[in-house]
PDB file of N, CA, C and O in Angstrom:
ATOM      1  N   UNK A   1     -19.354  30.212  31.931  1.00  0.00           N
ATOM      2  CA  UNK A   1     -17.995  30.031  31.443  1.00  0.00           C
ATOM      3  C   UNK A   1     -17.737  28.577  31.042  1.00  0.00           C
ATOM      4  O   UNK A   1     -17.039  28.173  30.113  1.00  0.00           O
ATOM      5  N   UNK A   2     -18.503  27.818  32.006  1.00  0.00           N
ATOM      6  CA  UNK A   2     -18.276  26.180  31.621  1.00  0.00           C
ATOM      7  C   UNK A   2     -18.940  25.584  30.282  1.00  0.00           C
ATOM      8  O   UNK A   2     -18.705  24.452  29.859  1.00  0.00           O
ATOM      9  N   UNK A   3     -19.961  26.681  29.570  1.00  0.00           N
ATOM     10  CA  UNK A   3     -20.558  26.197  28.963  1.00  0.00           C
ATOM     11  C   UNK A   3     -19.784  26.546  27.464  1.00  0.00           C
ATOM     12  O   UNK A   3     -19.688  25.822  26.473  1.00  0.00           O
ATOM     13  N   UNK A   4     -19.373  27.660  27.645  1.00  0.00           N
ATOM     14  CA  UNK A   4     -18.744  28.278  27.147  1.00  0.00           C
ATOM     15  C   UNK A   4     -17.042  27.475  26.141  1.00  0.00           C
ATOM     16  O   UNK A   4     -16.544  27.409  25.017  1.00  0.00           O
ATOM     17  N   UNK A   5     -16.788  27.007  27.691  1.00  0.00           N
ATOM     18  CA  UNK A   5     -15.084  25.993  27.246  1.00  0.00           C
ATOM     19  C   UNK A   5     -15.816  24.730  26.875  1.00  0.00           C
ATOM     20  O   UNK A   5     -15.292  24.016  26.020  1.00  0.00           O
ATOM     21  N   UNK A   6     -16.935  24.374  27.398  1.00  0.00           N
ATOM     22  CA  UNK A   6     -17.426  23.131  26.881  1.00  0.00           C
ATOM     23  C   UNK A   6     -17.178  23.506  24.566  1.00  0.00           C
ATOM     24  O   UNK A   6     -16.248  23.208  23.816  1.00  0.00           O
ATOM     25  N   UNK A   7     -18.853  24.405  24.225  1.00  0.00           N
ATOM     26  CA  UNK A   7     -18.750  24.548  23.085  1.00  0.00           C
ATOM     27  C   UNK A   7     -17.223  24.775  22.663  1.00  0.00           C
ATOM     28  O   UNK A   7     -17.288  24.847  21.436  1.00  0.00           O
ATOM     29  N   UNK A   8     -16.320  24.877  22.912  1.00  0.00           N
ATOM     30  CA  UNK A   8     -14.837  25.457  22.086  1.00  0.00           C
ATOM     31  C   UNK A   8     -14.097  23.993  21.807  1.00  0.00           C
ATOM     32  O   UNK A   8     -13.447  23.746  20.792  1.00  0.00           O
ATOM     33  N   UNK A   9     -14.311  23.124  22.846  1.00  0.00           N
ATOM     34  CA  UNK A   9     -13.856  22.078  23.539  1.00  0.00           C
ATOM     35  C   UNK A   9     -14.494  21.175  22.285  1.00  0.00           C
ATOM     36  O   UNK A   9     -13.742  20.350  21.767  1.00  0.00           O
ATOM     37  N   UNK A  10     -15.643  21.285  21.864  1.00  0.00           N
ATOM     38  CA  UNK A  10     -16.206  20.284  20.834  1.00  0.00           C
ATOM     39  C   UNK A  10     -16.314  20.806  19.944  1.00  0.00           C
ATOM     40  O   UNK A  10     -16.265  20.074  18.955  1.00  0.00           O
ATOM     41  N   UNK A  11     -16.467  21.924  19.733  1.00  0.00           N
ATOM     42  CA  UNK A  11     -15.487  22.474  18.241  1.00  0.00           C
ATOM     43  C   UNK A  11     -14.150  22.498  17.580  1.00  0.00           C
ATOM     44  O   UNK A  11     -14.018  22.650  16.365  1.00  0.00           O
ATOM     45  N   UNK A  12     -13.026  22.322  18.532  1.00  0.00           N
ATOM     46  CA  UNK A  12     -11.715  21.770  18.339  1.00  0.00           C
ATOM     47  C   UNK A  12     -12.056  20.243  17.787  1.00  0.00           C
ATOM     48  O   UNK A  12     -11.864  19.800  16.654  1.00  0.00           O
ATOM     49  N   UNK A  13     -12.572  19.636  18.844  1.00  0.00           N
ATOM     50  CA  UNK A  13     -12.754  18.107  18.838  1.00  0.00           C
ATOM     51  C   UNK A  13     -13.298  17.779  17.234  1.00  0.00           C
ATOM     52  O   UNK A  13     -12.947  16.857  16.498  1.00  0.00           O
ATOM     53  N   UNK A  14     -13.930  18.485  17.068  1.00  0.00           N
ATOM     54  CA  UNK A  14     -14.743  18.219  15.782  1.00  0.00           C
ATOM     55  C   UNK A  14     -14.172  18.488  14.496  1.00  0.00           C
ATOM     56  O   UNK A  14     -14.447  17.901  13.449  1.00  0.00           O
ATOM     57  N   UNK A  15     -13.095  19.719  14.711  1.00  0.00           N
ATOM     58  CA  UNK A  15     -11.770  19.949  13.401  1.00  0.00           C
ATOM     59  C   UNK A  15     -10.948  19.158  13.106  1.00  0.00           C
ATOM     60  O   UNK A  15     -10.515  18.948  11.973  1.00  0.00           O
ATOM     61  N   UNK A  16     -10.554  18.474  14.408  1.00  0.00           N
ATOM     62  CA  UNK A  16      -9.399  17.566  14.863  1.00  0.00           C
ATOM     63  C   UNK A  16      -9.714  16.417  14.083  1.00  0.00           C
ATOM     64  O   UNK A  16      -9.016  16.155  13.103  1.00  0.00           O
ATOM     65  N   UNK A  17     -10.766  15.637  14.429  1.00  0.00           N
ATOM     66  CA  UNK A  17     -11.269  14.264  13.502  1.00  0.00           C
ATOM     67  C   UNK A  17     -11.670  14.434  12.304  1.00  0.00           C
ATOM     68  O   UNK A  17     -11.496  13.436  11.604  1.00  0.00           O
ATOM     69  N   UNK A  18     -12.267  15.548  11.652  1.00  0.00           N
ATOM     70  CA  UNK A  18     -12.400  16.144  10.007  1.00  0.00           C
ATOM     71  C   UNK A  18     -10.797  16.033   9.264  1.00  0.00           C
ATOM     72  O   UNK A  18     -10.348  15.410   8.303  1.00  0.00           O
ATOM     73  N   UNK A  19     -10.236  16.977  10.254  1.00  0.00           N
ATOM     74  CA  UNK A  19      -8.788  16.762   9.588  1.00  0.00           C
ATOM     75  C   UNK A  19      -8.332  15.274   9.214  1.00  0.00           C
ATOM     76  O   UNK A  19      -8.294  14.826   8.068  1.00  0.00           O
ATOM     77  N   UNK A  20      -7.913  14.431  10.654  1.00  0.00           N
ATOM     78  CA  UNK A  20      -7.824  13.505  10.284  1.00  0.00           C
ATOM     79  C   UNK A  20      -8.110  12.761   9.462  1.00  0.00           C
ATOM     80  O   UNK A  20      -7.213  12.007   9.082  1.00  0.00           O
ATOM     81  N   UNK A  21      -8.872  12.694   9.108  1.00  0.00           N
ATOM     82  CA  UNK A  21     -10.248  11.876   8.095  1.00  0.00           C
ATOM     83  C   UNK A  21      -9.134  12.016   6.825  1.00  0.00           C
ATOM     84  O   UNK A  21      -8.575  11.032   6.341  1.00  0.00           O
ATOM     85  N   UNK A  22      -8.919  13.340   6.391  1.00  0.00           N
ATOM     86  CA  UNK A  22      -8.399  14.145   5.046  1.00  0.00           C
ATOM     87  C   UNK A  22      -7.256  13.009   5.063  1.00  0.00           C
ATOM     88  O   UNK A  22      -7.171  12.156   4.180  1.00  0.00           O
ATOM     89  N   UNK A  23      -6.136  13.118   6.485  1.00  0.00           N
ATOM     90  CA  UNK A  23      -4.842  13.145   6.518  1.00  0.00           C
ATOM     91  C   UNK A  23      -4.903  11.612   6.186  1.00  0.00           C
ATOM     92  O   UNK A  23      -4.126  11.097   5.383  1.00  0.00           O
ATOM     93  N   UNK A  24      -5.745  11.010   6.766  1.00  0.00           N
ATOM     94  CA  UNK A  24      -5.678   9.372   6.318  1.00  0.00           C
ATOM     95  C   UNK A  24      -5.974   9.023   4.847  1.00  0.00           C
ATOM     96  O   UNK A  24      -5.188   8.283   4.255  1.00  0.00           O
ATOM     97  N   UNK A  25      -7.102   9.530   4.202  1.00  0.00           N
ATOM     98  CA  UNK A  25      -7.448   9.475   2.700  1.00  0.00           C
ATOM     99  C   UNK A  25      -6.156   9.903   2.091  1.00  0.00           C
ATOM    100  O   UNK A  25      -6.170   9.754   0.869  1.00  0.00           O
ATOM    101  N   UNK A  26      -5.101  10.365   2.542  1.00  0.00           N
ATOM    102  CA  UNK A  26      -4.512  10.989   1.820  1.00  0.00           C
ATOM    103  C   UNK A  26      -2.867   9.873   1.881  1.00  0.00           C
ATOM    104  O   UNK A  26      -2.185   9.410   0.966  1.00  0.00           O
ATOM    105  N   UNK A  27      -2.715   9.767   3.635  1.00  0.00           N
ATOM    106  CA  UNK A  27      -2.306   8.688   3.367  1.00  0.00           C
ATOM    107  C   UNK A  27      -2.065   7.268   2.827  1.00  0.00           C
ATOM    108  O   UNK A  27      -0.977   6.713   2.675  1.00  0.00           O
ATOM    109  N   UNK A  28      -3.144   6.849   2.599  1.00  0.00           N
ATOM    110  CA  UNK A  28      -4.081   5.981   1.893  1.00  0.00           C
ATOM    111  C   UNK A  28      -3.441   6.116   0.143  1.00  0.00           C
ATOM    112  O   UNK A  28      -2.631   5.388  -0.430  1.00  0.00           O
ATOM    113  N   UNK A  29      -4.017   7.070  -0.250  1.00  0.00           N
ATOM    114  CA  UNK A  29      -2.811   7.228  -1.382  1.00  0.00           C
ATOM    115  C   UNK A  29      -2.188   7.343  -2.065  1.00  0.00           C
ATOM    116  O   UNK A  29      -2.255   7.235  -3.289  1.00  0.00           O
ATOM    117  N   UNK A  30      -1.182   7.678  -1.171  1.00  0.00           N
ATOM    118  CA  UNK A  30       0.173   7.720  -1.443  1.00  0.00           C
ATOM    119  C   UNK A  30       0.712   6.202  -0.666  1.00  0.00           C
ATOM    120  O   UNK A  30       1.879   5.861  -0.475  1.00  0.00           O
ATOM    121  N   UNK A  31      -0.426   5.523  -0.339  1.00  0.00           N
ATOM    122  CA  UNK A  31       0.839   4.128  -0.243  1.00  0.00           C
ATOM    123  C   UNK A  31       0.218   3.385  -1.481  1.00  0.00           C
ATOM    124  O   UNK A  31       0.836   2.420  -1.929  1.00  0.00           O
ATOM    125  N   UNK A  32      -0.910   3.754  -2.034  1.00  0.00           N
ATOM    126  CA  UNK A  32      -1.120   3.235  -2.893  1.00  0.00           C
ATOM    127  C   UNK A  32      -0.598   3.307  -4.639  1.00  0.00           C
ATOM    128  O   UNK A  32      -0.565   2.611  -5.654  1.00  0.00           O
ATOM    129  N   UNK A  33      -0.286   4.500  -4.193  1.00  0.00           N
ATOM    130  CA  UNK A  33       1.210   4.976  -5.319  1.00  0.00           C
ATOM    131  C   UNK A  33       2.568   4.474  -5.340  1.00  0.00           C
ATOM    132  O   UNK A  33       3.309   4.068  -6.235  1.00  0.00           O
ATOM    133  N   UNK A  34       2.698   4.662  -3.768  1.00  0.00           N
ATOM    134  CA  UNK A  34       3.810   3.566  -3.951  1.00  0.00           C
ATOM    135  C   UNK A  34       3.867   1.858  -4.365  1.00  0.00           C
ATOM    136  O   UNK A  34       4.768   1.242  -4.934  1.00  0.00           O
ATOM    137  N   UNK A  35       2.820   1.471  -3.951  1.00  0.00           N
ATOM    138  CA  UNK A  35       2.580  -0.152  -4.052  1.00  0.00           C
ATOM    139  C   UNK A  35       2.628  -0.261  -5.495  1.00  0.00           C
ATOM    140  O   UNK A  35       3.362  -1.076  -6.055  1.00  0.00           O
ATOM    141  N   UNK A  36       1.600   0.815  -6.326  1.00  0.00           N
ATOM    142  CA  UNK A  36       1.650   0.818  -7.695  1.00  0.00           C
ATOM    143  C   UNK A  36       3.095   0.820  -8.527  1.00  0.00           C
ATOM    144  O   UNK A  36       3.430  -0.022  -9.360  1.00  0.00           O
ATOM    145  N   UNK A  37       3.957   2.115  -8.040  1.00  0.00           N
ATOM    146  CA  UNK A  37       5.213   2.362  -8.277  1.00  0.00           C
ATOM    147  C   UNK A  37       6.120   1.038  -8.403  1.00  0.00           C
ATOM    148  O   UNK A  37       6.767   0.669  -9.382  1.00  0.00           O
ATOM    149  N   UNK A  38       6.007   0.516  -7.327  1.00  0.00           N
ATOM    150  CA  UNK A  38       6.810  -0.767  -7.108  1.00  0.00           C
ATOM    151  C   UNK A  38       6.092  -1.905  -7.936  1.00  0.00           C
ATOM    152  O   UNK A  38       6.789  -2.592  -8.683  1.00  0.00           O
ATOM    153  N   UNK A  39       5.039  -2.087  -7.865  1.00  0.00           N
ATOM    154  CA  UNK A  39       4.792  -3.323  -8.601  1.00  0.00           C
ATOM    155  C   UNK A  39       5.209  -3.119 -10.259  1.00  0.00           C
ATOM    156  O   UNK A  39       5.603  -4.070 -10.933  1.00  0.00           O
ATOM    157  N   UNK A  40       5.075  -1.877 -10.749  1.00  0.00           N
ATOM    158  CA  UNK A  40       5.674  -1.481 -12.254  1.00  0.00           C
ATOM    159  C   UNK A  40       6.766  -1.690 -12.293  1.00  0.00           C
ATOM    160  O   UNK A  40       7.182  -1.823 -13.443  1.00  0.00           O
ATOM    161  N   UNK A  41       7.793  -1.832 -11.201  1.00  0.00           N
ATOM    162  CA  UNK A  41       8.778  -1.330 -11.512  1.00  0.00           C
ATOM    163  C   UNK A  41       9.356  -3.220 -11.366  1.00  0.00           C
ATOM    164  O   UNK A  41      10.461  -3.341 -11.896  1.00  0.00           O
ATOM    165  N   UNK A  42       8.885  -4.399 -10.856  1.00  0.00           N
ATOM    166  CA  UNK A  42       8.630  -5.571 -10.440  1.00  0.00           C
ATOM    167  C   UNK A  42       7.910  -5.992 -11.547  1.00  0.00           C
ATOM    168  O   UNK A  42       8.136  -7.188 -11.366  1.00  0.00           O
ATOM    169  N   UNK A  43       7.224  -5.977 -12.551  1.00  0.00           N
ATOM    170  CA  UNK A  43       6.741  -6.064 -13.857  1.00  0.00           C
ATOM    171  C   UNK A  43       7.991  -5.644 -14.678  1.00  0.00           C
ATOM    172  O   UNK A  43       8.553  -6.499 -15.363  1.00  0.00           O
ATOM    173  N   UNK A  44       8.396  -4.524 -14.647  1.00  0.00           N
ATOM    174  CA  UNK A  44       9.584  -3.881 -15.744  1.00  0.00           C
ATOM    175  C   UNK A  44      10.699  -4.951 -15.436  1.00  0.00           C
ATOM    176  O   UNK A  44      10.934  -5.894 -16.191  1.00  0.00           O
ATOM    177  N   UNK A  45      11.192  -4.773 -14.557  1.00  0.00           N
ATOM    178  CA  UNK A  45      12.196  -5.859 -14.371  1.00  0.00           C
ATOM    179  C   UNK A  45      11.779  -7.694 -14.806  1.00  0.00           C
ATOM    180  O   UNK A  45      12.503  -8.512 -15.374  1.00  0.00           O
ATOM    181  N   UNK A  46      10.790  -7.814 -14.439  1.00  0.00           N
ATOM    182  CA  UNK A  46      10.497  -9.565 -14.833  1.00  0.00           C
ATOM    183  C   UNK A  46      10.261  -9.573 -15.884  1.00  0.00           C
ATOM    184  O   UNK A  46      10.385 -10.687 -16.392  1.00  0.00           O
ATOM    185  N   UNK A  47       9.841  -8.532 -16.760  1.00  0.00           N
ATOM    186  CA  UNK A  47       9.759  -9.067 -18.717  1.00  0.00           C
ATOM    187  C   UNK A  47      10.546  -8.373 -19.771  1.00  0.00           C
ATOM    188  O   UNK A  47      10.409  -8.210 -20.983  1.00  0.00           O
ATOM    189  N   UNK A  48      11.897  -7.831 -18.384  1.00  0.00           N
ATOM    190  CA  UNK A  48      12.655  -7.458 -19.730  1.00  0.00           C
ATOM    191  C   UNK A  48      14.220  -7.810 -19.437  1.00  0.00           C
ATOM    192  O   UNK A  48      14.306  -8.107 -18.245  1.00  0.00           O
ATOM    193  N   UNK A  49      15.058  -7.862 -19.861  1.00  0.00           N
ATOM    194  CA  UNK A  49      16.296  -8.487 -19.416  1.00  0.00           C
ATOM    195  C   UNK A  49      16.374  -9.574 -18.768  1.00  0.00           C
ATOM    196  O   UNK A  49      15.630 -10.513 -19.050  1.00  0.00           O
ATOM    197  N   UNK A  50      17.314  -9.650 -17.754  1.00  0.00           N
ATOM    198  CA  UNK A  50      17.529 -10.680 -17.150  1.00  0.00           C
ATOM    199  C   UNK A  50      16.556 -11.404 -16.553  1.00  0.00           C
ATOM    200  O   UNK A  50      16.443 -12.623 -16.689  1.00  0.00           O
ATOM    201  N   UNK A  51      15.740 -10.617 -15.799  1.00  0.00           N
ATOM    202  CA  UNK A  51      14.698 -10.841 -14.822  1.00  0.00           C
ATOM    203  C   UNK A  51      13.596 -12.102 -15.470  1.00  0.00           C
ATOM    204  O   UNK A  51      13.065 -12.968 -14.776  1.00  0.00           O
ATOM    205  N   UNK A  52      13.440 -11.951 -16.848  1.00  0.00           N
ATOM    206  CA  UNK A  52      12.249 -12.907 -17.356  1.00  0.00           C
ATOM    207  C   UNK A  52      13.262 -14.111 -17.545  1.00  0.00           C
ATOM    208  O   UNK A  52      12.739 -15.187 -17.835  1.00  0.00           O
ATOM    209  N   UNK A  53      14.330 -14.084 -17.449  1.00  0.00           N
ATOM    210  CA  UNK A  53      15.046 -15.515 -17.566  1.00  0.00           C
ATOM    211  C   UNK A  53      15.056 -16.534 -15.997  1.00  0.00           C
ATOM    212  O   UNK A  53      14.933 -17.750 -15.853  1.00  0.00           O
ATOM    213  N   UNK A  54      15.267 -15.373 -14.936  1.00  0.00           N
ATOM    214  CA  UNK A  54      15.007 -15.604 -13.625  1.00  0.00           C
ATOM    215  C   UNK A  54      13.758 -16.067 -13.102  1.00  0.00           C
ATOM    216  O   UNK A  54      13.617 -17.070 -12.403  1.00  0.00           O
ATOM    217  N   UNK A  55      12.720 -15.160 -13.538  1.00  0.00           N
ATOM    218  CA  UNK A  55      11.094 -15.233 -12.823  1.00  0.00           C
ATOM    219  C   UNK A  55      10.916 -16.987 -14.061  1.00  0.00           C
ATOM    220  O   UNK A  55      10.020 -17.764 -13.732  1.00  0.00           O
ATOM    221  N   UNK A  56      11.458 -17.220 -14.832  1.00  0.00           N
ATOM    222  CA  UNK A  56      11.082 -18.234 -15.511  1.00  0.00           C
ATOM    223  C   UNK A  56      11.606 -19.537 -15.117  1.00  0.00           C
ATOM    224  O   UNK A  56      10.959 -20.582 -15.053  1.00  0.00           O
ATOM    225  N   UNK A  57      12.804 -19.375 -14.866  1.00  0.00           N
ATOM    226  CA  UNK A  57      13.531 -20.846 -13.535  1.00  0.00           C
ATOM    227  C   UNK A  57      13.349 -20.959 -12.671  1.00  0.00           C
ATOM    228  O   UNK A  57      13.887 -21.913 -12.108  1.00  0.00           O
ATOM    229  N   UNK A  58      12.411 -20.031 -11.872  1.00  0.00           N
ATOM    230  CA  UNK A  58      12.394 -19.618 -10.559  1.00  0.00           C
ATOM    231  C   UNK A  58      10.821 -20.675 -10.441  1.00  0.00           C
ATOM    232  O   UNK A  58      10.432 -21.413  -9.536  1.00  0.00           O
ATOM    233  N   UNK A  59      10.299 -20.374 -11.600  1.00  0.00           N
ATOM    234  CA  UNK A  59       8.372 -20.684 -11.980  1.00  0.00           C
ATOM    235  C   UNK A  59       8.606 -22.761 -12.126  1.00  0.00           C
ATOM    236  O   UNK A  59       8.056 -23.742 -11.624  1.00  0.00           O
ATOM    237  N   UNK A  60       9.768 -22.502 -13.137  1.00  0.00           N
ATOM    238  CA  UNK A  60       9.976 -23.948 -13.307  1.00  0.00           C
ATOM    239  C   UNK A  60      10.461 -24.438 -12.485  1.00  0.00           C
ATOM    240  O   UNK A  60      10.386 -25.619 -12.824  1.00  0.00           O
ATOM    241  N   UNK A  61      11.177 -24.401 -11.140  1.00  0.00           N
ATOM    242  CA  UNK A  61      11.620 -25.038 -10.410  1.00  0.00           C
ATOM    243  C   UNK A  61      10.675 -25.490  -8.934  1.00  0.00           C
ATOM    244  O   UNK A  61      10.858 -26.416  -8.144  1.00  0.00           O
ATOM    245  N   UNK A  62       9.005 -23.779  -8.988  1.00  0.00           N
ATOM    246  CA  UNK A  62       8.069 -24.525  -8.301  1.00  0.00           C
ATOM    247  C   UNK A  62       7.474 -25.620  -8.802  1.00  0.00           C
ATOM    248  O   UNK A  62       7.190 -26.575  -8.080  1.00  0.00           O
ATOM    249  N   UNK A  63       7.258 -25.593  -9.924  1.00  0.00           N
ATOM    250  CA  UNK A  63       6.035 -26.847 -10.867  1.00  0.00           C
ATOM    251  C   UNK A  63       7.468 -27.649 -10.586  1.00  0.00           C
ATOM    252  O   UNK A  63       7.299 -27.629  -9.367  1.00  0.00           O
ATOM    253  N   UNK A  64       8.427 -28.167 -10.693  1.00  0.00           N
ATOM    254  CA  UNK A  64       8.874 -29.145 -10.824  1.00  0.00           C
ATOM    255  C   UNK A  64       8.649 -29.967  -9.349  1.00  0.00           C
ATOM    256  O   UNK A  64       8.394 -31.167  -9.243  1.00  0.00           O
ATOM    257  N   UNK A  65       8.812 -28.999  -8.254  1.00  0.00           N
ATOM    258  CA  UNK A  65       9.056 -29.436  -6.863  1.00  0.00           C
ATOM    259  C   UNK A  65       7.238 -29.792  -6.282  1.00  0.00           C
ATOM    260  O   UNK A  65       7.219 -30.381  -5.202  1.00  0.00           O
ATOM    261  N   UNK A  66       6.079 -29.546  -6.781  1.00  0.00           N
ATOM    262  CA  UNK A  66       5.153 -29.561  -6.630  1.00  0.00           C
ATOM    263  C   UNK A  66       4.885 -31.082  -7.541  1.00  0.00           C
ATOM    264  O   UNK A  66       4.181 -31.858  -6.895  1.00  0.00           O
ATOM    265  N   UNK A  67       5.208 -31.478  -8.545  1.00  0.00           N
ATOM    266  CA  UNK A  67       5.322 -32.555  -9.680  1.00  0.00           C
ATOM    267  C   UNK A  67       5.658 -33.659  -8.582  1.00  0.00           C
ATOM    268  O   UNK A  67       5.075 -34.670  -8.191  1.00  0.00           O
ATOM    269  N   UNK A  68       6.843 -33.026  -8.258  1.00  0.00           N
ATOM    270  CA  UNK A  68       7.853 -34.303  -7.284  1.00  0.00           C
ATOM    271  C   UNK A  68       7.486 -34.356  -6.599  1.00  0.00           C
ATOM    272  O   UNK A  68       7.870 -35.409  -6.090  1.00  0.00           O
ATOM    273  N   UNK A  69       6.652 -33.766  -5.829  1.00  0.00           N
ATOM    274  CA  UNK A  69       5.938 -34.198  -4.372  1.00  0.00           C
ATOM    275  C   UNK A  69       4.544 -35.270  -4.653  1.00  0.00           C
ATOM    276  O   UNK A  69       4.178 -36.165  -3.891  1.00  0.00           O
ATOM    277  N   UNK A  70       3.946 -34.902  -5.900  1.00  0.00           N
ATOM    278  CA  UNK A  70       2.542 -35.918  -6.144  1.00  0.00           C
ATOM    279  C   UNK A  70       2.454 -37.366  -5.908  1.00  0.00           C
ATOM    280  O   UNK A  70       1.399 -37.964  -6.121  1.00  0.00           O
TER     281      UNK A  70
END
C-alpha cells in the first residue's frame, strides 16, 4: 500500500511542477505584453503632442545641469 501512495505521491508531484513550468512561461508573457503595451504607449505620447515638447525640456534641462556641474 506504501508503495503504492508513494507512486501516486510522485505522480501528482510531477503534474504539479509541469504545470507550473506552463503557468510561469505564460506569466512571463503577459508581463511582457504589458511592458511592451506601455512602453508604446510612452513612445506615442513623447513624439506626438505635447509630450515631445516636454521629453525635450525635460532632455535639455539634464545636459544643461550636467554642463554646469563640469
Amino acid at each position: 500500500m506504501n508503495e503504492r501512495l508513494a507512486r501516486l505521491h510522485a505522480w501528482w508531484l510531477y503534474h504539479q511542477l509541469h504545470d507550473e513550468d506552463g503557468q510561469a512561461t505564460t506569466e512571463y508573457a503577459l508581463v511582457l505584453l504589458a511592458a511592451a503595451l506601455v512602453a508604446l504607449l510612452v513612445v506615442g505620447w513623447a513624439t506626438a503632442g505635447g509630450g515631445a515638447g516636454k521629453v525635450g525640456r525635460l532632455f535639455d534641462r539634464v545636459i544643461d545641469s550636467v554642463i554646469d556641474k563640469l
